[in-house]
Steps between C-alpha positions, in 0.01 A plus 500: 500500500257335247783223461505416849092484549505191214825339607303517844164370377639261327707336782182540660289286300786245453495450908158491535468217212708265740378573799126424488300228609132392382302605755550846559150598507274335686188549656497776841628813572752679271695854565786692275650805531616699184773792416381692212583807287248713292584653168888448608455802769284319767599294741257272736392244688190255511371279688220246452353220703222265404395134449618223178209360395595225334828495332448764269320792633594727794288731651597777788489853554799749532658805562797703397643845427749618241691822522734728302885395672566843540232549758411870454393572159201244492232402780489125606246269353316223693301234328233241643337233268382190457763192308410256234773305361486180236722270494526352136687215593317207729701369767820635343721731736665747168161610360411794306214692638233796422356695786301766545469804833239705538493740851551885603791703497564844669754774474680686796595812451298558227406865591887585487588319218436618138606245322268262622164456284277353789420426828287209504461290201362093446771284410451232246798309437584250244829258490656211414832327643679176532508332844758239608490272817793487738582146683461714839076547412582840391502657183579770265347654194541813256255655361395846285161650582289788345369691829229772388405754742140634410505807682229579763362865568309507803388827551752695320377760218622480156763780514667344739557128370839481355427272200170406268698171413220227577771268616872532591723131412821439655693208401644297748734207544505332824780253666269274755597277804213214538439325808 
């Protein structure tokens, strides 16, 4: 399985080094859409829509929601935050690139569940990724975050919070679709 991940990468990145054009990223409007899986058990989807300013730095706001594939054993998570994204590379469609979310995220189910540690938490979210330019205007990137969930306990007394932990990460990786 881990085989056909890197063969698949790989071909990947090959592709997308052909394909591109210089001027990916312009000034206006940008969108993507990403598939992503958390600590190998989660699986998601994100969304984020916002504004290039510049050719190197994209700013939106998002939402998204992960969940355990089984369906039953976890509640479903939905995120909403704000996007910052730098692209290192000026006017170059294949850039590497840092970015950073920060939002709200809130568990369903929680009261059911017990092997969920919170119900509302801030999300802070490192990452960094490579981004490649399609001919098309599109674009797609990889990337591996650091999501932290710093849980939240509105009115809920101490005996009942499931964890102490000050902050919960999750790594992530994330397959995006830019438009």
């Amino acid at each position: 399985m881990k085989r056909i991940f890197i063969t698949s990468v790989a071909a990947l990145l090959c592709v997308c080094s052909f394909a591109s054009e210089p001027a990916f990223r312009g000034i206006g409007y940008k969108g993507n859409v990403s598939l992503t899986d958390q600590l190998g058990v989660f699986i998601g989807l994100d969304t984020s829509h916002g504004y290039m300013i510049g050719s190197q730095h994209y700013v939106g706001v998002g939402a998204g929601a992960f969940i355990f594939p089984n369906g039953t054993d976890y509640p479903m998570f939905l995120n909403a935050f704000a996007d910052y994204q730098f692209y290192m590379r000026k006017y170059a469609s294949s850039s590497p690139f840092i970015g950073v979310r920060a939002g709200f995220s809130h568990a369903f189910k929680y009261e059911e569940n017990s092997g969920v540690n919170f119900k509302n938490a801030v999300l802070a979210e490192p990452s960094f990724g490579w981004s490649w330019g399609l001919k098309s205007g599109q674009g797609l990137a990889v990337s591996i975050g650091l999501p932290m969930y710093i849980p939240v306990w509105i009115n809920m007394p101490r005996w009942e919070r499931r964890t102490d932990k000050p902050v919960l990460p999750m790594p992530k990786i994330s397959f995006t679709f830019e438009f």
